[in-house]
KOLNU-49011 format. One record per residue: z, y, x of N, C-alpha, C in turn; residue number from 1. Coordinates in Angstrom, 3 decimals, padded with zeros to 6 digits. Layout:
BEGIN
+----------+----------+----------+----------+----------+----------+----------+----------+----------+-----+
|      n.Z |      n.Y |      n.X |     ca.Z |     ca.Y |     ca.X |      c.Z |      c.Y |      c.X | num |
+----------+----------+----------+----------+----------+----------+----------+----------+----------+-----+
|        Z |        Y |        X |        Z |        Y |        X |        Z |        Y |        X | NUM |
...
+----------+----------+----------+----------+----------+----------+----------+----------+----------+-----+
***
This chain:
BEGIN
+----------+----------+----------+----------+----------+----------+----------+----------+----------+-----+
|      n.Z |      n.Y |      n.X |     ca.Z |     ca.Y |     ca.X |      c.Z |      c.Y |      c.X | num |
+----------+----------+----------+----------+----------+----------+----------+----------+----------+-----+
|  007.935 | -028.639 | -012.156 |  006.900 | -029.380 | -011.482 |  006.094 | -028.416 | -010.615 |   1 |
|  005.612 | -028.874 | -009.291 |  005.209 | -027.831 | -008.598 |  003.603 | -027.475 | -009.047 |   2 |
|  002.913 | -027.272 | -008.833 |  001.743 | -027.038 | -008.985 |  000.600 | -025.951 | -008.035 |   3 |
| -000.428 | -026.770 | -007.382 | -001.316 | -025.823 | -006.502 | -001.707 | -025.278 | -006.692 |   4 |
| -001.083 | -023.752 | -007.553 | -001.342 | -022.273 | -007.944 | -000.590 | -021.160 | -007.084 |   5 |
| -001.328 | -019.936 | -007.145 | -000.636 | -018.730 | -006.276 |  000.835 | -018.493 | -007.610 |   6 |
|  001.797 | -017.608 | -007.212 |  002.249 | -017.311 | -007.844 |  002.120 | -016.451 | -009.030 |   7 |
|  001.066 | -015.250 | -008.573 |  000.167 | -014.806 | -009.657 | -000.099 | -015.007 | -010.950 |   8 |
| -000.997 | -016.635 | -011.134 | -001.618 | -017.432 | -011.670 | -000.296 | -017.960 | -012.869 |   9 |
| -000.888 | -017.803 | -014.134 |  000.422 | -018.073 | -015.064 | -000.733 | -018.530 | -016.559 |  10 |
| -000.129 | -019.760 | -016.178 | -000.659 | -020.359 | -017.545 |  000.670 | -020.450 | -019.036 |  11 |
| -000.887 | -021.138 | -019.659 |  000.071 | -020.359 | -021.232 | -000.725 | -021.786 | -022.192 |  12 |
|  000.011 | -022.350 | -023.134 | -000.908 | -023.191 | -024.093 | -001.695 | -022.598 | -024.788 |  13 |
| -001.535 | -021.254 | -024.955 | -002.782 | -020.844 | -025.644 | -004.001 | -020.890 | -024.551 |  14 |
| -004.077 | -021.272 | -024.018 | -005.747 | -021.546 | -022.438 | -005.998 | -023.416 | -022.327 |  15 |
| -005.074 | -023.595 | -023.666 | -005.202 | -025.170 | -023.773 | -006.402 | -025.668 | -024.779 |  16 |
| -007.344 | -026.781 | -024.943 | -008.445 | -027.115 | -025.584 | -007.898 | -026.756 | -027.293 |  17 |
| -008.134 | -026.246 | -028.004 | -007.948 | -026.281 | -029.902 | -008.759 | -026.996 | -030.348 |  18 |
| -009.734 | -027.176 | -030.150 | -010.858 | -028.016 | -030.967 | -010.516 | -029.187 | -030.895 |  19 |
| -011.731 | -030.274 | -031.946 | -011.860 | -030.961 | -031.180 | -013.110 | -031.517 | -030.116 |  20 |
| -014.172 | -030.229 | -030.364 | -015.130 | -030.224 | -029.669 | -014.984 | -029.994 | -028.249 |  21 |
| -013.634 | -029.237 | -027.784 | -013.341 | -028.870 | -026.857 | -012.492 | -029.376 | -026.048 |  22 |
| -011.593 | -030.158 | -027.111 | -010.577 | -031.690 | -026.296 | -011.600 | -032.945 | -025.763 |  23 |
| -012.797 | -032.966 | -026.432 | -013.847 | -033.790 | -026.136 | -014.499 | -034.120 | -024.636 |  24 |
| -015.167 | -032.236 | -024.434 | -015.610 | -031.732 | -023.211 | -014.634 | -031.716 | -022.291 |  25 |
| -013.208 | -031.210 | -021.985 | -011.920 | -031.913 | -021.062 | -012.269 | -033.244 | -021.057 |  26 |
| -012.105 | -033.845 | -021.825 | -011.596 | -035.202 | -021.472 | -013.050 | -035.805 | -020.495 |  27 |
| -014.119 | -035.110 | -020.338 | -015.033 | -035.910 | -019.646 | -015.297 | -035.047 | -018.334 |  28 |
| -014.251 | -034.078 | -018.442 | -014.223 | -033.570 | -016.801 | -012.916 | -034.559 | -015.908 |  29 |
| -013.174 | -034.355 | -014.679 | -011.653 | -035.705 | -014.327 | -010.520 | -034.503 | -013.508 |  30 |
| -009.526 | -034.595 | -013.834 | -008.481 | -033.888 | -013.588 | -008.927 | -033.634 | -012.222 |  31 |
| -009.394 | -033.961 | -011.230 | -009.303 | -033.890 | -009.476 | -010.520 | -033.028 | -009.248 |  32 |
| -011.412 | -032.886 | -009.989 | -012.894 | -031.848 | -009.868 | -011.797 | -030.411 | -010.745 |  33 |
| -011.286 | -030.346 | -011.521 | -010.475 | -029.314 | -011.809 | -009.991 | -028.652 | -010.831 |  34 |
| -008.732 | -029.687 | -010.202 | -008.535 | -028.935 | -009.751 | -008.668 | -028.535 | -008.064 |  35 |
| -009.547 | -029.388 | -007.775 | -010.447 | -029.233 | -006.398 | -011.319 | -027.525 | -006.655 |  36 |
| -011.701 | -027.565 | -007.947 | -012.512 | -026.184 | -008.198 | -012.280 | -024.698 | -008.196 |  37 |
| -010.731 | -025.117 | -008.608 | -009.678 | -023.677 | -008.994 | -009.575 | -023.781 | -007.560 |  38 |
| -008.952 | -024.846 | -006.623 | -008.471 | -024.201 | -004.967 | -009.368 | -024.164 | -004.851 |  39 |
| -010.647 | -024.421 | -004.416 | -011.906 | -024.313 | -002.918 | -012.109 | -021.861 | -003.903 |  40 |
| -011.845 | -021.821 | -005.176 | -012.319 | -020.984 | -005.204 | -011.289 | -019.903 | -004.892 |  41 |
| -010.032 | -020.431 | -005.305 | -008.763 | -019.606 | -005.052 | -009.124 | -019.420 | -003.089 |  42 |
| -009.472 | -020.181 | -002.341 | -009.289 | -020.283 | -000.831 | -010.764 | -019.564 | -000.001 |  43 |
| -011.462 | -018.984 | -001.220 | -012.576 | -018.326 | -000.905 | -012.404 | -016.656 | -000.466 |  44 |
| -011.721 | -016.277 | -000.103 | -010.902 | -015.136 |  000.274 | -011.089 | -015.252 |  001.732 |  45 |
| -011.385 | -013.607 |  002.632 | -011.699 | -013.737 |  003.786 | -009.865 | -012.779 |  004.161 |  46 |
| -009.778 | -013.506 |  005.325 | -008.388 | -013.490 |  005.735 | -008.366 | -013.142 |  007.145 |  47 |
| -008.177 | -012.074 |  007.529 | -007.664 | -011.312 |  008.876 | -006.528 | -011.088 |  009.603 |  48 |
| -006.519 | -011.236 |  010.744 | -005.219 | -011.987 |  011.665 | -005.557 | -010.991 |  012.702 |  49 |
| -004.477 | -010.158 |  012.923 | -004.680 | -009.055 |  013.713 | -003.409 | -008.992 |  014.923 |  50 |
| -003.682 | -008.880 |  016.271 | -002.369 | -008.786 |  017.106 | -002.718 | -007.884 |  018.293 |  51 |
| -001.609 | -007.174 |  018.912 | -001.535 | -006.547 |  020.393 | -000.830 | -006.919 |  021.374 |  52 |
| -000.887 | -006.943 |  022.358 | -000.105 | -007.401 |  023.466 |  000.178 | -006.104 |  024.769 |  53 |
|  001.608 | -005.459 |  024.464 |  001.969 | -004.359 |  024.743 |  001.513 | -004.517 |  026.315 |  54 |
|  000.537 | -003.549 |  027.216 |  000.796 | -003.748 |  028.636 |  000.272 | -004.574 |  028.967 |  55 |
| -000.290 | -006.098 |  028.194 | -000.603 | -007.613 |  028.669 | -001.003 | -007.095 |  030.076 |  56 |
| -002.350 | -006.758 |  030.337 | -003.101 | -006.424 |  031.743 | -002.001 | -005.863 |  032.592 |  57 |
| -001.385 | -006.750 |  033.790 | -000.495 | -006.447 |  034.762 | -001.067 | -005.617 |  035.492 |  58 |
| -002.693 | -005.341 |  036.373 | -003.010 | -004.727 |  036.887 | -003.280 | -002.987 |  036.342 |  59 |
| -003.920 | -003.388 |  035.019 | -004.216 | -001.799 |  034.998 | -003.498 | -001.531 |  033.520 |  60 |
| -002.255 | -002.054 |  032.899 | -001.071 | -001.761 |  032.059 | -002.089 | -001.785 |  030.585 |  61 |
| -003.518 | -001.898 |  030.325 | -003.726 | -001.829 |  029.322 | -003.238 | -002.992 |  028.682 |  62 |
| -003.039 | -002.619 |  027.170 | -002.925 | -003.506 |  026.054 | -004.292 | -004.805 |  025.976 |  63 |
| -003.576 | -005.787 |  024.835 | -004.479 | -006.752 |  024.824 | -004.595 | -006.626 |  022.974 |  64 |
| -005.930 | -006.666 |  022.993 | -006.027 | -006.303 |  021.058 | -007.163 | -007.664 |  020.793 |  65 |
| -006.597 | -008.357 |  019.930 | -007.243 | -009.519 |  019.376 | -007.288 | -009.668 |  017.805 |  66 |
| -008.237 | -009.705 |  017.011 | -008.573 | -010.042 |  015.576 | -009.391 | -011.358 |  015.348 |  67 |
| -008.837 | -011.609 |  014.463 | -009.734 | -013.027 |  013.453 | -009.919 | -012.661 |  012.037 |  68 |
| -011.063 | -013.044 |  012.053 | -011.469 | -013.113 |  010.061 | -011.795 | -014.754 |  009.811 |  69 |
| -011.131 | -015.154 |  008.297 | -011.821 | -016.524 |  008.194 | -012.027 | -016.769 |  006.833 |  70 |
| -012.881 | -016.968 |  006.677 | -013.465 | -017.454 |  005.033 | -013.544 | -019.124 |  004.723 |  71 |
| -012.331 | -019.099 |  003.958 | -011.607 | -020.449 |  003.414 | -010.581 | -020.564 |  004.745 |  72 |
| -011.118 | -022.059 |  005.833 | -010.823 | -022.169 |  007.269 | -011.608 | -021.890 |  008.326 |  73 |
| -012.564 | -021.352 |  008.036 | -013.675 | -021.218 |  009.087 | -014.137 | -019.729 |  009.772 |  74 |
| -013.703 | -019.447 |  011.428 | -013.446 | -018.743 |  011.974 | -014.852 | -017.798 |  011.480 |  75 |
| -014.954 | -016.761 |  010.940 | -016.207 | -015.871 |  010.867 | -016.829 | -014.848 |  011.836 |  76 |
| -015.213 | -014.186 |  012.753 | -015.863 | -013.294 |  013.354 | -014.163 | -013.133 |  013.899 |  77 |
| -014.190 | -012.755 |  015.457 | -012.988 | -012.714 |  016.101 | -013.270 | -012.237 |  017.510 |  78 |
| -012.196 | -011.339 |  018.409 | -012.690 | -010.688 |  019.220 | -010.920 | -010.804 |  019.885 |  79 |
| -011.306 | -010.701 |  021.033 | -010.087 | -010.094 |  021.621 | -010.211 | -009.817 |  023.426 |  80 |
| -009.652 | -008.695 |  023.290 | -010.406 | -007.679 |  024.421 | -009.072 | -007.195 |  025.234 |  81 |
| -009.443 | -005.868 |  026.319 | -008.556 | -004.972 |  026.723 | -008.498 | -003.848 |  026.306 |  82 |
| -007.625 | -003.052 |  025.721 | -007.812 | -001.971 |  025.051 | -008.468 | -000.920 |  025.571 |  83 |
| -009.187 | -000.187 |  025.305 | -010.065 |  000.715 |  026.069 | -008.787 |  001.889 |  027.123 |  84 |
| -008.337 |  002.144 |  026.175 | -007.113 |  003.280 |  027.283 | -005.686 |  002.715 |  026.918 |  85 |
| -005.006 |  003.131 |  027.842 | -003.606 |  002.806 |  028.455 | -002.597 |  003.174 |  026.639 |  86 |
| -002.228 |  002.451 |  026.126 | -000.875 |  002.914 |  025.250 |  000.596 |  002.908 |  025.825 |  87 |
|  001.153 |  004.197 |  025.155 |  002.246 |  004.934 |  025.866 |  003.345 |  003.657 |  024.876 |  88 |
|  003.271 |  003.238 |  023.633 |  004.228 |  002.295 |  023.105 |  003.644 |  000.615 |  022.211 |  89 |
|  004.826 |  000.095 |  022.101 |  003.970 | -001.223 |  021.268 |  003.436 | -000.517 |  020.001 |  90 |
|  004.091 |  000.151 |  019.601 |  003.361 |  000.976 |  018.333 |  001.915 |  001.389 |  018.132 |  91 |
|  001.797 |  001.949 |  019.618 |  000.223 |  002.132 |  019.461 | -000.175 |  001.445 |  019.477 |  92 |
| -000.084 |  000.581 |  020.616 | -000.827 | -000.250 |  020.804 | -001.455 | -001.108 |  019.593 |  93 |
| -000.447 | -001.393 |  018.931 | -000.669 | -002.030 |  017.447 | -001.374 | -001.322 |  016.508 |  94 |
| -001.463 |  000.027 |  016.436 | -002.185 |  000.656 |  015.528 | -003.478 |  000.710 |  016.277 |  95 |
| -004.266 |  001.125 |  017.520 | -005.278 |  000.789 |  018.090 | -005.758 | -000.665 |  017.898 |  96 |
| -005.050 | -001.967 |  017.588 | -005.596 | -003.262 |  017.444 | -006.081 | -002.862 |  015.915 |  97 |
| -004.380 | -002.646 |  015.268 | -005.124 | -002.154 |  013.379 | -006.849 | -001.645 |  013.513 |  98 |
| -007.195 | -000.601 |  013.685 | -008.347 | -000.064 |  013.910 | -009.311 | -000.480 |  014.368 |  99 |
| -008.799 | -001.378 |  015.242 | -010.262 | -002.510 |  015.909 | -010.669 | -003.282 |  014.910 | 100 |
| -009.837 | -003.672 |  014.228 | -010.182 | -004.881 |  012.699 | -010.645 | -003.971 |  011.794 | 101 |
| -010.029 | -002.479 |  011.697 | -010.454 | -002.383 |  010.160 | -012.168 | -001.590 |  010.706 | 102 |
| -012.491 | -001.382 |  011.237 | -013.527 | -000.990 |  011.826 | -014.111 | -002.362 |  011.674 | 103 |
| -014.270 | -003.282 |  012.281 | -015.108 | -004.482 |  011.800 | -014.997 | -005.004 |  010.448 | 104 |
| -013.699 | -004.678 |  009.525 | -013.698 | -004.795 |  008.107 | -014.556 | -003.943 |  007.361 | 105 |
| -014.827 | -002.288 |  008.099 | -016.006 | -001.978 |  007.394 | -017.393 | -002.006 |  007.555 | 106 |
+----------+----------+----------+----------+----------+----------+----------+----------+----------+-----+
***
């Protein structure tokens, strides 16, 4: 059965109610606030989207370096520019975008 967990996430019956004070308190939560609670918190994670575009600028050959951050779905902070100096490969270029993000990551 599939279930809306990371793969990570590994349940066990022992994390199941024993009591019956505690089969009580379940039964008056409703299965859909469960598990609405585990995702909105599992999806609370800020998530960075990083790219270069070798050369993009036809006129003056610089690269194009663009980042996104988003917490849950919601865009937080995102930029995308011309690279300050000319890169000799896509490689750099890509490691100069890396650096533009992790610089705003710290």
């Amino acid at each position: 059965m599939t279930v809306p967990f990371a793969a990570h996430f590994k349940l066990s019956t022992d994390m199941s109610p024993k009591t019956d004070e505690e089969m009580e308190h379940m039964s008056s939560i409703p299965y859909s606030s469960v598990v609405g609670s585990i995702m909105a918190k599992m999806s609370d994670t800020v998530v960075g989207y990083v790219d270069s575009h070798f050369a993009g600028d036809l006129d003056k050959k610089r690269s194009l370096t663009g980042y996104l951050f988003t917490l849950s779905v919601t865009a937080i902070s995102w930029k995308a520019t011309l690279q300050a100096i000319v890169a000799l490969s896509t490689i750099e270029a890509e490691y100069m975008a890396l650096a533009e993000a992790v610089k705003k990551v710290l």
